[in-house]
Structures are given as structure tokens and as C-alpha cells.
N, C-alpha and C positions, 0 to 999 in steps of 0.2 A: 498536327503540324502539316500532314500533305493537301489538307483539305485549306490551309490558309497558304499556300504556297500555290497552291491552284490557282483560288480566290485572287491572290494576288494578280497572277500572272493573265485571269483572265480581264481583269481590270484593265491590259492592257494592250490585249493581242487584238487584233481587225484584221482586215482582209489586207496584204499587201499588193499594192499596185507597182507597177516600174517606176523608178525613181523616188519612191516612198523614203525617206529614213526612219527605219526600226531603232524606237526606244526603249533601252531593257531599263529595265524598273531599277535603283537603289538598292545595291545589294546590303544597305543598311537598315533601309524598310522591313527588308522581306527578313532580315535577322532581328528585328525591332519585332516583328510580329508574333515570329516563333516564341523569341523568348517571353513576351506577352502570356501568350499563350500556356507555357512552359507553367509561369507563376498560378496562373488561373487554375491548372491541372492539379500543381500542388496541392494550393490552396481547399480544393474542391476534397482533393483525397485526407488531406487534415482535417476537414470539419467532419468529415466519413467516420475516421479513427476516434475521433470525442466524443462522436454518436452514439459509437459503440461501446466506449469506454462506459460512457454515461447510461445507458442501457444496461451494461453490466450490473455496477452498479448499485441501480435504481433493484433489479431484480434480486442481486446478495441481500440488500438492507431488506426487502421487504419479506423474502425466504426466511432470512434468519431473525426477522420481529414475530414471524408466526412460529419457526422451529420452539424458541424461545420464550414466547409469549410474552415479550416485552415492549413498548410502546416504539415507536421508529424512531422519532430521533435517538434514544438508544440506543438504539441496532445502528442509526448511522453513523454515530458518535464511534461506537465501536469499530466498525468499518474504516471512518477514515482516519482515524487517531493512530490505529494498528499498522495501515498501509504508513502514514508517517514516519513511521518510528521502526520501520523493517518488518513489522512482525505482520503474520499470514493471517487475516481476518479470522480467517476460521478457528484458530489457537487463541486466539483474542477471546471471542466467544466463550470457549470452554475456560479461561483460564477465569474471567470477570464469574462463568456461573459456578466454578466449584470453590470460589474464593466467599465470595459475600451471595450468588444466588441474587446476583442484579438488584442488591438491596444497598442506594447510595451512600448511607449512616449507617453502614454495615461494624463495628466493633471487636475488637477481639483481647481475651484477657492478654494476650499481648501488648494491645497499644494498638493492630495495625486498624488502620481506618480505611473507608470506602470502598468503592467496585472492587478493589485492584488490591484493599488487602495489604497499604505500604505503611510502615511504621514510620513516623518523623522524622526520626534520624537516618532512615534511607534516603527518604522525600529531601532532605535538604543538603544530601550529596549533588544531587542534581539542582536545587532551587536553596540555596544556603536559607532565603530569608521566607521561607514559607511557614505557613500558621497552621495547626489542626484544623481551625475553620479554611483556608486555603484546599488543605488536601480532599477536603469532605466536596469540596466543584468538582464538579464530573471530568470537564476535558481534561482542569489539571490532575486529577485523581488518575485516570486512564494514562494521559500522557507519561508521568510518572515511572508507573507501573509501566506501562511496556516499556520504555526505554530501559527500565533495569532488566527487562528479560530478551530485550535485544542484546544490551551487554553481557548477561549470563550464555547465549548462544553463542556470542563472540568469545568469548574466556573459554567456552569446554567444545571448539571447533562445530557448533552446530549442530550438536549433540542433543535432540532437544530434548530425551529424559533426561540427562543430567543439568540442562539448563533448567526444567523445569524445578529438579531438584533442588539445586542452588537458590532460585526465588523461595523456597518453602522453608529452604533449613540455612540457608548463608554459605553462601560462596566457599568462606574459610573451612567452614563442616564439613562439605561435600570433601573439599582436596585433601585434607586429613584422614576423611577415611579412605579415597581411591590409593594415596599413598601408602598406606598399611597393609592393602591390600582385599580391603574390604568391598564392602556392597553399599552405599547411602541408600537404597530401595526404602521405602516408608508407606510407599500405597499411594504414594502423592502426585506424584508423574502419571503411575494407571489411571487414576482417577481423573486427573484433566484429558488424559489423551484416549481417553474409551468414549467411543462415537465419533471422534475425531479425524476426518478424512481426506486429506488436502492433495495436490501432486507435489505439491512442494515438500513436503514430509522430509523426501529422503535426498534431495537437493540440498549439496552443501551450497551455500552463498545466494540462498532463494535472497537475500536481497541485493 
């Protein structure tokens, strides 16, 4: 800004003589310039911010396609389906590999299907008119599924063993047992969250 205020100003200083009349610039100009200026700055430090966001990123998918050993769109699918839907990449990760083990027509004498492990009539809480061949699509499969374990973090304050628990055993399970006074523990929360290391972990409202 003092460098276009300068700029300005030398635009139109000269040597004054006797009788000269000194004309000072628009102070409409020299505010026209600044704020010019102003935007350009922004602007310049937003594209910075995308760079880096984007960089980021690029580095998580391709980390966790080798952690993993799963092809990248994968790993990207997983990445930004999870950021969509609240949930912290890295839980994303663990929850797809100890559910089905990144196998997309993954099955369960359950019923549940895909990555993510959701039974139809969970799947159509969220999507009333969705098909088993619907669930078995990757984004819709993922998407799905994290949103129900976004809503189980939201139901048990962020809790995310017992969110996690709640995706494994049903929401209604878990609260019956916490209300009697018991434990819901299964092995099933260790199991997603061992090697699991995020900062967000113990942040309530990481989203």
C-alpha cells in the first residue's frame, strides 16, 4: 500500500517554481488504488491457502494408498467422502479396512454390503429409495456409511468408541446397555482404532 501511495504521489510531484499551482492528486484515486491493491493481496493469499490445502491433500491420498495398499482413487474416494461428511480421514481409513478390508462386494451373513459394511435398511434411512446394487457404488456406499457414523459421534457426544460401537451393534444396543450399567465393549472399536492416530481424536466438535 505505501509503495502505491508513493507511486502515486510521485506521478505527480516536480520541482515547484514561484507561482506554480500545486495539484494534489484525487484522493479518490489514491483510495481506488489501495483498495485495488487490497483485493490483489487477498486474492494472492487465497490461491496460497488452495495450494496448500491441495498439497495436503494430494500427500494424505497418496500416504494412505501405500499405508494401505489400495489403488488412489480409493484412498481418494475415501479422503474426501469422509472430509464431507465430518468424519477425520484417518477413522475413515480404519473403519472401510476392518469392515470389508477395501473389498467393494464385500458381504456379510448379515445382509451388510460394501466398503462401509451398511445394511439396506440403514442405507435407506438416509436414501429411502436405494437398491443393493446402489449400495454395492463406492461414493454412495462410503457416503452412507460415514454419515451414519457421523450421526453416531453426534448421538454419544463424540465419543468415538462408543460411536464406533453403535455402527457395529445399533445405536438402540449400545444405550440399553450403558443404561443398566454395563460395558457394550466387543473388541470392535479396539480393532478400528489400534494404529489409529489423528489430533482430532480427542477434540470434541473436530467438525
Amino acid at each position: 500500500a505505501v509503495v502505491v501511495l508513493v507511486a502515486t504521489l510521485a506521478g505527480w510531484t516536480h520541482r515547484v517554481n514561484a507561482g506554480d499551482t500545486v495539484r494534489l492528486p484525487d484522493i479518490r484515486v489514491i483510495v481506488s488504488r489501495l483498495g485495488s491493491l487490497g483485493q490483489q493481496l487477498d486474492a494472492a493469499h487465497g490461491e496460497v491457502a488452495l495450494a496448500e490445502l491441495q498439497l495436503d491433500r494430494a500427500n494424505a491420498i497418496m500416504a494412505n494408498s501405500s499405508k494401505y495398499q489400495i489403488p488412489a482413487d480409493l484412498a481418494a474416494s475415501i479422503y474426501d467422502v469422509a472430509l464431507s461428511e465430518g468424519i477425520d480421514p484417518a477413522l475413515g481409513y480404519q473403519l472401510v479396512k476392518i469392515e470389508s478390508n477395501f473389498k467393494s462386494d464385500a458381504h456379510s451373513s448379515m445382509g451388510a454390503l460394501g466398503y462401509t459394511q451398511v445394511q439396506l435398511a440403514t442405507a435407506r434411512f438416509y436414501e429411502p429409495n436405494v437398491t443393493e446394487k446402489d449400495l454395492l457404488e463406492r461414493d454412495m456406499n462410503l457416503r452412507i456409511g460415514f454419515r451414519f457414523l457421523s450421526d453416531m459421534l453426534g448421538k454419544f457426544d463424540r465419543d468415538t468408541q462408543l460411536a464406533l460401537l453403535a455402527y457395529n451393534r445399533g445405536p438402540t444396543r449400545v444405550t440399553q446397555i450403558l443404561a443398566r450399567g454395563g460395558d457394550p465393549a466387543n473388541g470392535y472399536s479396539a480393532a478400528v482404532l489400534e494404529g489409529y492416530s489423528s489430533p482430532h481424536t480427542t477434540e470434541p466438535g473436530w467438525r
